[in-house]
N, C-alpha and C positions, 0 to 999 in steps of 0.2 A: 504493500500500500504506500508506504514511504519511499519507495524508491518509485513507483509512478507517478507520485506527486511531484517528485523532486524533477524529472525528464519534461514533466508538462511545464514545469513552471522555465525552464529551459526552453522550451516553446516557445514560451509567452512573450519574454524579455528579448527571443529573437526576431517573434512576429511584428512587436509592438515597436519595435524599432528600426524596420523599414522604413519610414518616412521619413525619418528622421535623417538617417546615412542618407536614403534620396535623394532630399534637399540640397544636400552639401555637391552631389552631384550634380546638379542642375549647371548648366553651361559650360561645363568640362566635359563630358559624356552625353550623344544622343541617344535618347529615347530607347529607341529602336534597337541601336549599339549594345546598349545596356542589357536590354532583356535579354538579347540575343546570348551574349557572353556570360550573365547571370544562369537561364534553365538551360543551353549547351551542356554549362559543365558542371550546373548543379543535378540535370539529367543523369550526366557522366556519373558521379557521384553516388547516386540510389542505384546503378546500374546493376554491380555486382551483387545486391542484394536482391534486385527484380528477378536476374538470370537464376540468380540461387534458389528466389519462389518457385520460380518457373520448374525447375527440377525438382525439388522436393513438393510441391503440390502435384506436380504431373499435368500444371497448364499448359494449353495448346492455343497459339495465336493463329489462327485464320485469317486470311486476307481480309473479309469485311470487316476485322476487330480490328487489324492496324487499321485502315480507312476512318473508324468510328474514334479512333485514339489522336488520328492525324485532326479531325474534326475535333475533341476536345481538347488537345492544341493550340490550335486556331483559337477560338471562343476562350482562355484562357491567357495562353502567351501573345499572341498579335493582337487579339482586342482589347482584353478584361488589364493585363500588367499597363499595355502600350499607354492605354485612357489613365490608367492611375497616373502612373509616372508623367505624360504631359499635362494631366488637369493639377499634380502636385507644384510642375515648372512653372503653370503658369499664376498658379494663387501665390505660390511660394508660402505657405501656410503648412506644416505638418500636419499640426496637431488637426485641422479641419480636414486635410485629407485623409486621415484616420478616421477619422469618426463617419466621416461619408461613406467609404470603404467599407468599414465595419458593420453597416446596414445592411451588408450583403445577406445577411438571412432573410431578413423579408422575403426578398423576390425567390428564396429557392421554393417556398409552398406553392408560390404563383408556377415556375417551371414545370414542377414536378404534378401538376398537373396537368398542362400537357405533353408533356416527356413521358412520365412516370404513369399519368388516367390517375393520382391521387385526389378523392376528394380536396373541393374548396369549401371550406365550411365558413359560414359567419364570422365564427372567433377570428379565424384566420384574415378575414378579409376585414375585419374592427383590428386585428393586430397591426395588420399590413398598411391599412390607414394611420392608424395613431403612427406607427414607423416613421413613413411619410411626411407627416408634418413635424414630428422630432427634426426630419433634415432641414426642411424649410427653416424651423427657426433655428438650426446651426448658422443659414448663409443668408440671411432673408436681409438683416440689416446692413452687410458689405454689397447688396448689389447696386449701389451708386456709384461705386467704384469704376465701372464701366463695362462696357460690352466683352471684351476679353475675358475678364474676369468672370463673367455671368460664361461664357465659352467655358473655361475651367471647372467651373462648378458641375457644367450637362458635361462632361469629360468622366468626372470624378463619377457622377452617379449610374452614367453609362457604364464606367468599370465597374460598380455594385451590382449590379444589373446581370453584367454578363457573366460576372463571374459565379452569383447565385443557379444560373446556368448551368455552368462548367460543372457546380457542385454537384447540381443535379442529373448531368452527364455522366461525372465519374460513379453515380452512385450507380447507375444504370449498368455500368461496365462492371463493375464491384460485386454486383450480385451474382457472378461468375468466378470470379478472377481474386484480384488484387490489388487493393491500395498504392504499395509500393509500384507494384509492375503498372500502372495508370498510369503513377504521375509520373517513372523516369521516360518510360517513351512517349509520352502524351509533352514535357518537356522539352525530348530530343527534337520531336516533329514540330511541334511550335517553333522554338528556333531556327531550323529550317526551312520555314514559311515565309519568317524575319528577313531572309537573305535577301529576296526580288527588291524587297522596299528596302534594305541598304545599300544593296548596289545600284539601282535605279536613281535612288538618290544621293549618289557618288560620297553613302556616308562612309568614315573606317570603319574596318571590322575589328580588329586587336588593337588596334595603335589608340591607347590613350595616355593621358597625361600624365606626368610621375605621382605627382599629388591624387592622381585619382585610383592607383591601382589598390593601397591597404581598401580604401570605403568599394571597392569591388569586388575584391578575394572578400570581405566580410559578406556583402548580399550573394554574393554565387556560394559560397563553403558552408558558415554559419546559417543564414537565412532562408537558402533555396535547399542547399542540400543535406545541413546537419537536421537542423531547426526539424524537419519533414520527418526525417528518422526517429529523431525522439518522440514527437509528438504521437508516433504508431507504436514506439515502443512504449510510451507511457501508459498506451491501452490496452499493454499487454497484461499490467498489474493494477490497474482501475477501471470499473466501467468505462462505457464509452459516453454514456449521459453525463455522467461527472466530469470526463476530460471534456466534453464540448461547452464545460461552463468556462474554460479559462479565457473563451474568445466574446467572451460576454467582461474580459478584464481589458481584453487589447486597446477599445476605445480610449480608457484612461489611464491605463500606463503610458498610451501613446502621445498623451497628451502631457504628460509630467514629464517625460523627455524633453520632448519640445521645447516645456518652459525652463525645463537645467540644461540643455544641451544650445536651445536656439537661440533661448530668448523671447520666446512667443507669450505672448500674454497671455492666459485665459480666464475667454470673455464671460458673461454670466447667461449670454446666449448659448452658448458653446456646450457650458455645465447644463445651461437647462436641458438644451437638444438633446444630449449624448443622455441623459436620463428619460427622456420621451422616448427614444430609438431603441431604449434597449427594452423599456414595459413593452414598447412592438414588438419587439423578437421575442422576447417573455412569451407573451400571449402567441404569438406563430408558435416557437418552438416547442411549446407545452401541451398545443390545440390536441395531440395525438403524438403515439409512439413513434409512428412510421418517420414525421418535419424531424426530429429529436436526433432519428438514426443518419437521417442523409447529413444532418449539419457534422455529428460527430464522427461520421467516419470520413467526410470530404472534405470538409473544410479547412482548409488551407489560407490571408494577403499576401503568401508569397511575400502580403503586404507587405 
């Protein structure tokens, strides 16, 4: 019990501080650059442990299952990371990219019903609303800021969005398979999706700046590929209901970062939203057993 506790909370401290390293990246590192060289080798990484499921469960990947993995992928690494990380560049605000991100549960009940055919029940859709307007009053008072800015924000909630998706994706593939084996090839193949729109746009692919390589070995090693590991080993020795409350912490550790690491203020809009957002996911995640299991065995901010 104490040694799963101790792997999740290892989790937490590396999920929650995603945005945070992000930030610091922003105009050293593109987007796109980033993620790429992040799940490549944080792919890399979980690999030999995918390979090793793969043999000792005796799973068989079929071509439609790579196809369905290159598609969760897609919908994770090129859409759900990409949107984070430019809607993060462009508020320049951690601590509210976090919290935005972190909303990602909502939308996985909305998917998982049409992915999964899971009931929508009321609770869910009173959840998913209260959710909702938790966001709004995160960003409602900076959108005079300007048109940009209001861009970063549908950036930010687009990656919530898609990524509730993704969650709901991997669950899909899960009911077969593997956690592990999802995410390193589902990883490997996002990255490589990444390529067209790097070279397209004449961005580098390795070559980044000296100051940017520790805050990049930290999100690809720690973040993408240890972080991952622990968090399935911690469910090896604690439910999985219990380990999905730690991302019910991310909002607000992510945000205590921010204000010791950036210097970000936080606002009382900020505190109210992030405690709206999270009675929404309360009320989703709790609505039924089935929302409870997709969040904890998929859910992953990469963040």
């Amino acid at each position: 019990m104490k040694k799963g506790i101790g792997y999740l909370v290892i989790t937490l401290i590396f999920f929650s501080s995603y945005e945070v390293v992000g930030k610091t990246l922003a105009g050293m590192v593109k987007p796109y650059q980033l993620n790429f060289i992040r799940f490549f080798f944080g792919g890399l990484i979980l690999l030999p442990v995918a390979i090793k499921n793969l043999q000792d469960k005796k799973i068989k990947l079929f071509r439609k299952d790579l196809f369905f993995l290159s598609l969760v992928g897609i919908v994770n690494v090129v859409i759900s990371m990409s949107c984070l990380q430019l809607g993060l560049n462009i508020t320049k605000r951690a601590s509210l990219a976090a919290v935005i991100f972190s909303s990602n549960p909502l939308f996985v009940a909305l998917s998982a019903h049409f992915i999964l055919n899971e009931k929508l029940n009321l609770r869910k859709i009173i959840g998913m609303i209260i959710g909702i307007g938790g966001i709004v009053i995160v960003f409602y008072k900076d959108l005079v800021i300007g048109k940009n800015f209001i861009r970063g924000i549908l950036l930010l909630i687009l990656s919530a969005i898609t990524y509730g998706i993704y969650t709901t994706m991997g669950k899909k593939f899960t009911q077969k398979s593997d956690s592990i084996i999802m995410n390193s090839f589902s990883f490997l193949f996002g990255s490589i999706f990444l390529l067209p729109i790097i070279l397209l746009n004449h961005f580098p692919l390795f070559n980044i700046p000296l100051k940017a390589i520790f805050p990049m070995f930290y999100l690809t090693f720690f973040v993408t590929g240890i972080a991952y590991y622990t968090y399935f080993l911690g469910l090896t020795y604690i439910s999985a209901g219990a380990g999905s409350m730690i991302f019910f912490l991310k909002p607000i550790l992510a945000s205590i970062f921010a204000s010791i690491f950036l210097s970000e203020k936080i606002s009382i809009n900020l505190i109210l939203g992030t405690l709206v957002i999270l009675i929404g996911i309360g009320i989703v995640q709790f609505a039924d057993k089935k929302s409870l299991k997709i969040l904890s065995k998929q859910h992953a901010v990469n963040s």
